[in-house]
C-alpha positions in Angstrom: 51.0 0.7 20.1 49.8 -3.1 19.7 47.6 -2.6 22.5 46.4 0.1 21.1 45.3 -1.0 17.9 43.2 -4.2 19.4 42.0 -1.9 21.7 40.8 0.4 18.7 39.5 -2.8 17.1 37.5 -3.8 19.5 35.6 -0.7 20.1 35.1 -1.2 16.1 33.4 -4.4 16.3 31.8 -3.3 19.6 30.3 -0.4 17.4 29.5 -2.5 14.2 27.5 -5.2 16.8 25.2 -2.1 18.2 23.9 -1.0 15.0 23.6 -4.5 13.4 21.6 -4.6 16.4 19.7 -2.1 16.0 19.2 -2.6 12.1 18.0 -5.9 12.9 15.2 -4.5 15.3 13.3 -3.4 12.4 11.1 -6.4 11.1 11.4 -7.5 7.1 7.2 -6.6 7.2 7.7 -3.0 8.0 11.1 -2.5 5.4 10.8 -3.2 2.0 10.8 -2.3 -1.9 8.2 -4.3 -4.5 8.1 -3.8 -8.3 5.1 -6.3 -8.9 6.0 -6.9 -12.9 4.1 -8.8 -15.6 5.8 -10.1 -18.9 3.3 -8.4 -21.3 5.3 -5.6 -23.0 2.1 -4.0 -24.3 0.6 -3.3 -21.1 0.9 -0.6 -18.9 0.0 0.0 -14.9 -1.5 2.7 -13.3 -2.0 2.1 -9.2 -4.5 4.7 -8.1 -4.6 3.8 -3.9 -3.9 1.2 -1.5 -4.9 0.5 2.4 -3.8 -2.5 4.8 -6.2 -4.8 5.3 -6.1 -5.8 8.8 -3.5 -8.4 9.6 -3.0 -10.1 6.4 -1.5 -7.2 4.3 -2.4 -4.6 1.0 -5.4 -4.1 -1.0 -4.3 -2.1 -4.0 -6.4 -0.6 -6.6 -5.0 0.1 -10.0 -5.8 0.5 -13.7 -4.7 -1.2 -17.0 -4.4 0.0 -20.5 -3.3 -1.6 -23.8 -0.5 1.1 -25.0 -1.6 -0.3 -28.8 -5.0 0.7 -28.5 -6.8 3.7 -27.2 -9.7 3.0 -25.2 -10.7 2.9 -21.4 -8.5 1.5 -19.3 -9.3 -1.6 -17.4 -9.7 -2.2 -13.7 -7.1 -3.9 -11.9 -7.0 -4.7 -8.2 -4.3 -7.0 -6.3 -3.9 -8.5 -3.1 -0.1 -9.0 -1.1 1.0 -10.2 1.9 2.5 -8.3 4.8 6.2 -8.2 3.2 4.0 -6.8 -0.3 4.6 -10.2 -1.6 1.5 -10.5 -4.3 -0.6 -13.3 -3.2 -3.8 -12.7 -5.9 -4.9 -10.0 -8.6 -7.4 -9.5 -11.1 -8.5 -7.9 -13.9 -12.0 -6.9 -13.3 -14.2 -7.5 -16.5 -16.2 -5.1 -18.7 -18.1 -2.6 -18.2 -16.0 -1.7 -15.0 -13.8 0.6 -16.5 -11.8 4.0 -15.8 -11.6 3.1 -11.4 -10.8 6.3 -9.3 -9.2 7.2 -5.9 -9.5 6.3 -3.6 -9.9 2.4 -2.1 -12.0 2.6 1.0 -12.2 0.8 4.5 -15.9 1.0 5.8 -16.7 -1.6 8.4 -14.2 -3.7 7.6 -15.3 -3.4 3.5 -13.2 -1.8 1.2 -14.9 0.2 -1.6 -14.4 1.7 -5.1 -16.3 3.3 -7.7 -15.6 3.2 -11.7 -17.4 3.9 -14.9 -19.5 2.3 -17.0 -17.9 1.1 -20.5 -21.4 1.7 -22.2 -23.5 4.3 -20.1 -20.5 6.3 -19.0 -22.8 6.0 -15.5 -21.0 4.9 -12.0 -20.3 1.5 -10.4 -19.5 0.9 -6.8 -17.3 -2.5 -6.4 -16.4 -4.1 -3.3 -13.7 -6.2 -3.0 -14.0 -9.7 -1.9 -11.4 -11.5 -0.5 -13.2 -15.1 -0.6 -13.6 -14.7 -4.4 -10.2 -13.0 -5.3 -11.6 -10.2 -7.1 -14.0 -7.0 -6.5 -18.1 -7.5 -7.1 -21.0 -5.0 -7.4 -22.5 -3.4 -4.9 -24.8 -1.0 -6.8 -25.1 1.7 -9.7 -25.5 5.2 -10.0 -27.1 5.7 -13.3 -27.7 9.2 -13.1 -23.7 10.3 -12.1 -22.1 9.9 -15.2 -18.1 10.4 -16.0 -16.5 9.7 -12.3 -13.4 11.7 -11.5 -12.8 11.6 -7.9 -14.2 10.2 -4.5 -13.7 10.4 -1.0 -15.4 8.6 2.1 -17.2 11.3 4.6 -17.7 11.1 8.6 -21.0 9.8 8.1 -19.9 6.7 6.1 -21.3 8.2 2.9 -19.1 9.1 -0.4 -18.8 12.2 -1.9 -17.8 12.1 -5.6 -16.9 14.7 -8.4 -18.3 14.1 -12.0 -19.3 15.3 -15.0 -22.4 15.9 -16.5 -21.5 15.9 -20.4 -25.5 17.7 -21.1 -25.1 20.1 -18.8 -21.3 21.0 -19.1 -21.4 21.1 -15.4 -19.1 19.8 -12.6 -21.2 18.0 -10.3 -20.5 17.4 -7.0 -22.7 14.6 -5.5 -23.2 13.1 -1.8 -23.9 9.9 -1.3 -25.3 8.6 2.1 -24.1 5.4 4.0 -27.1 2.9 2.4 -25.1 4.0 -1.1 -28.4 6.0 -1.7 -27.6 9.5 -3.8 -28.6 12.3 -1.3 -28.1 15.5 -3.3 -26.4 16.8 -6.6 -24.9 20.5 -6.7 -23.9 21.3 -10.1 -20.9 24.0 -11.3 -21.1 25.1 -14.9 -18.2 24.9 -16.9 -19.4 26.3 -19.5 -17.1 25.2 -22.7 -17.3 21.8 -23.4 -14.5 19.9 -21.6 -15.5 16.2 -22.6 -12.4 15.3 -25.1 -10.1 16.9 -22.5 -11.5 14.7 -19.7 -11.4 11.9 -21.9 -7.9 12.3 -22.7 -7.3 12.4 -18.7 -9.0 9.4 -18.0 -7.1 7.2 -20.6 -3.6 9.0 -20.0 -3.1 10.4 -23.0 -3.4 13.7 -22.2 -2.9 16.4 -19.3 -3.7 15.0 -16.2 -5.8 17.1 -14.1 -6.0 16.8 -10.6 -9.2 16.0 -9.7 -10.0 14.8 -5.3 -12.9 16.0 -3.2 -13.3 16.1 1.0 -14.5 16.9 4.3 -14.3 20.2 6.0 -14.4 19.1 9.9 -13.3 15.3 11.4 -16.9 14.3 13.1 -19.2 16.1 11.6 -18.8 17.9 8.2 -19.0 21.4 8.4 -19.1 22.0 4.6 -17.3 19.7 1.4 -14.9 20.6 -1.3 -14.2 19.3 -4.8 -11.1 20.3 -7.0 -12.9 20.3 -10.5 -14.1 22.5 -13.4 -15.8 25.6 -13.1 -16.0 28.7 -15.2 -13.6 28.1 -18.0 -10.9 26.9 -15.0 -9.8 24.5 -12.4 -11.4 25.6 -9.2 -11.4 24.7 -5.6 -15.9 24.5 -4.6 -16.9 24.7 -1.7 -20.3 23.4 -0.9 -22.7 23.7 2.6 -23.6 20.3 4.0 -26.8 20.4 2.2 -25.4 20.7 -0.9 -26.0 24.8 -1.3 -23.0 26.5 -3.2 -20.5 28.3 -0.3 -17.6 29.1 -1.9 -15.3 28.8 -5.0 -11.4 29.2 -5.1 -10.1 30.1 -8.9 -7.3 28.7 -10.7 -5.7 29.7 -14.2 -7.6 27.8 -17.0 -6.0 24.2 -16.6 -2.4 25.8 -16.0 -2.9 26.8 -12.2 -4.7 25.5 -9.1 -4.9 23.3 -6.5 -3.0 20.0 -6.2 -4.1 18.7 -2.9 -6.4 19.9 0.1 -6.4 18.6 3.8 -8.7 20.1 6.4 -6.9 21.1 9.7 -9.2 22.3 12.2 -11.7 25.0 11.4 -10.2 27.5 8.1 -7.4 26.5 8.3 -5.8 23.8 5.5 -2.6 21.9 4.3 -2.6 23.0 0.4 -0.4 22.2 -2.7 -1.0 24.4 -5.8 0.7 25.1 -9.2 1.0 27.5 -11.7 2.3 26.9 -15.1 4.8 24.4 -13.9 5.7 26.1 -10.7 4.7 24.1 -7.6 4.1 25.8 -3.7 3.2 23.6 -0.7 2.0 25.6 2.4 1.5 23.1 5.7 -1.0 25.6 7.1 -2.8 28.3 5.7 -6.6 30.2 6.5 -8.9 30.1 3.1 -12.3 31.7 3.4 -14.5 28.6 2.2 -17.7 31.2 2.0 -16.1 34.1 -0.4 -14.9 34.1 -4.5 -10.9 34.4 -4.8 -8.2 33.3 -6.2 -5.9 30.3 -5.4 -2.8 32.6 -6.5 -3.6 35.1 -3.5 -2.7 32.3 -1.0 1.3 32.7 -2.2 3.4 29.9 -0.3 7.2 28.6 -0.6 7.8 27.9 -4.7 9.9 24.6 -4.3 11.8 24.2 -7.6 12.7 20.7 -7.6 8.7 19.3 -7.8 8.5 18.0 -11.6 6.1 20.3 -13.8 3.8 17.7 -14.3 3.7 16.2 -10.9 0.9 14.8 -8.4 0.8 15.6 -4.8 -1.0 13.9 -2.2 -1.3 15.1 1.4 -1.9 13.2 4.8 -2.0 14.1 8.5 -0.8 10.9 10.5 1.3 10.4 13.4 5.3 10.3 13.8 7.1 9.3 17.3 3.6 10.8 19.0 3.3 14.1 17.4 0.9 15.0 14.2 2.4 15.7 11.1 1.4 17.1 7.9 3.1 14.8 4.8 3.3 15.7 1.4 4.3 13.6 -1.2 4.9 14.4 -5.1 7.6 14.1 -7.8 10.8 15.7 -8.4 12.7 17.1 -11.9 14.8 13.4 -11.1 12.1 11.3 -11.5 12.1 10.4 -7.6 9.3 10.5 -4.8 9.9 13.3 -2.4 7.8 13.3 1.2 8.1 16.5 3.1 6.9 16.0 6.7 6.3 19.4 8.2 5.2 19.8 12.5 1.6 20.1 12.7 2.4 23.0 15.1 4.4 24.8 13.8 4.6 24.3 10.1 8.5 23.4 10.3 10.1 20.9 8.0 11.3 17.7 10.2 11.8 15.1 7.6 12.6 15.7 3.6 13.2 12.2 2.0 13.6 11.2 -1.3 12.3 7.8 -3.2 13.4 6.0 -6.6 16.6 5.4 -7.9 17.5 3.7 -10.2 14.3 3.2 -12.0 11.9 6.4 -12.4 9.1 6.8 -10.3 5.8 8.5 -10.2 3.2 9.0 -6.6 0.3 7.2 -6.7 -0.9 7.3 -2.9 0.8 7.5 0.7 -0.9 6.0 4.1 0.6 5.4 7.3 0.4 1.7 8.4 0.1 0.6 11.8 3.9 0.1 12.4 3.7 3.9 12.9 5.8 3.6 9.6 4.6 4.8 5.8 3.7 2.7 2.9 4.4 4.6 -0.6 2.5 3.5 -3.9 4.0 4.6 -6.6 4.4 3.7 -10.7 7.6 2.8 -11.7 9.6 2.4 -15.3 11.1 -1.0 -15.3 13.7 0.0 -17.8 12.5 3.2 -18.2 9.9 1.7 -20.5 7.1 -0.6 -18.9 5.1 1.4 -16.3 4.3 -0.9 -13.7 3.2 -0.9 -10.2 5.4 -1.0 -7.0 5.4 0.0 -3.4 7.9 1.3 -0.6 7.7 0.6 3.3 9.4 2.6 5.3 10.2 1.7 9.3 9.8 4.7 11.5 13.1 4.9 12.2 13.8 6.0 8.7 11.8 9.2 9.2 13.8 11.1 11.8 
């Protein structure tokens, strides 16, 4: 019997020593948690995007507000290292106000656009490393009120505004010498200025504004999730700019959350309607026809807050393509669905956020093969800061 035990004793430690092992194979750069906190009680975070840059570590792009005042909110970028230790931020100076997603990588630059304080017209800043701080690039005097940008194949931008004379969304390409190629404009008819307003400075509904690419190489048309017709709408638009397609929400209590591009019709979508949220990994949407986003149907998944942000990714995960969504739950956590990019099954469902609560801000895969997770935290439950996750591959099995 005495054998017996040190035998079984042993095979304990034998079995501790493997996965101590194997814990310790995963590097301190590729596994961590950062809450990046600032003693000023009266100011409040609000991290928009991040991307590695290169070797060295993050570049995160965020915005600032002063919770006794009501104004536009400041722009805030930060560098860290590779463990998302901070190593430099700063507060960019006025008139660069109200920043939007995303941050950028274009030959080895990393971009952003914000608003004019004054003007309300649009600034591109670059960050610069040797400086410790972002710097102009150029202005865009004639897009006014900036709500969401994304880079194109072609190294260009395109960017969703809003033209207050009009009362138009305007969806507006920019070409890779940051030269304005075209303007297609959607009339929204009513004037939606004080509930924009009241989206840019958080103090209101947040709507979820993002634009893309249909096609990897070469764009086969672009879309912009913005206002149209009294509603939140998904517009499509040709590569010249001509009108192709619109897909309708519900006023500002239903549409679109997030859009990927697959290959060809077929699209990674998260929608909601009047607090319900659906995900669908793959679906087929006619970009060239008038429907509605409710005809698309798709899982209802009851735990995604009512208010909640989704952002969706394809990467890579042990060699396959994935499809990763990321939003918030009733709880106050993160929660990243990874569905097969085959065949739309749900491999990985993990949660993020405990003991503080915790709000998505942006999700990339880094070149670990792992995922980086910016999100806004409550330290306290009270000061909204910023703070990021890493997560090791071998936590997302």
């Amino acid at each position: 019997m005495k054998a017996y035990k040190i035998v079984t004793y042993l095979s304990l430690l034998l079995i501790v020593s493997i996965l101590s092992c194997k814990k310790s194979e995963i590097k301190l750069e590729n596994i961590f948690t950062k809450i990046y906190s600032d003693p000023n009680s009266d100011i409040s975070y609000y991290p928009l995007d991040f991307v590695e840059n290169g070797e060295e570590g993050y570049y995160i792009l965020g915005s600032t507000s002063l919770d006794t005042t009501r104004t536009w909110l400041r722009t805030f970028v930060m560098s860290t290292d590779q463990l998302g230790e901070q190593v430099w931020s700063a507060n960019i100076d006025l008139p660069y106000v109200n920043p939007i997603s995303n941050l950028m990588n274009i030959g080895g630059e990393f971009y952003f656009f914000c608003m004019d304080a004054i003007s309300l017209s649009t600034h591109l800043l670059k960050i610069s490393e040797a400086n410790r701080t972002a710097e102009l690039v150029t202005t865009f005097p004639d897009i006014i009120y900036p709500l969401a940008v994304s880079k194109t194949p072609d190294n260009g931008f395109l960017m969703l505004s809003y033209d207050r004379d009009t009362r138009s969304s305007t969806i507006n390409k920019i070409d890779a010498s940051f030269n304005l190629s075209w303007q297609s404009k959607f009339s929204v008819i009513e004037d939606a200025e004080e509930q924009l307003i009241d989206h840019l400075i958080k103090t209101g509904k947040n709507i979820p504004f993002f634009t893309g690419t249909v096609g990897d190489g070469n764009a086969n048309s672009y879309f912009a999730n913005g206002l149209n017709n009294y509603t939140l709408s998904l517009l499509f638009v040709k590569p010249n700019g001509d009108r192709s397609g619109v897909l309708q929400g519900f006023r500002y209590d239903g549409g679109a959350s997030s859009l990927l591009s697959l290959q060809g019709n077929t699209f990674a979508i998260s929608r909601f309607s009047f607090g319900q949220h659906f995900i669908l990994p793959s679906t087929n949407i006619d970009a060239t026809s008038i429907s509605s986003l409710s005809d698309l149907g798709g899982g209802k998944l009851a735990e995604i807050a009512t208010d909640s942000e989704t952002r969706v990714k394809k990467m890579m995960l042990n060699d396959k393509p994935v499809i990763v969504f990321a939003t918030n739950t009733n709880n106050n956590q993160v929660i990243i669905y990874i569905y097969d990019f085959t065949t739309n099954e749900l491999l990985v469902k993990k949660y993020l956020g405990f003991s503080n609560p915790v709000k998505i801000a942006s999700v990339i895969q880094t070149k670990d093969e792992g995922l980086a997770v910016l999100v806004q935290t409550m330290v306290t439950g009270r000061f909204k800061r910023i703070s990021m996750y890493k997560i090791p591959k071998e936590h997302l099995k």
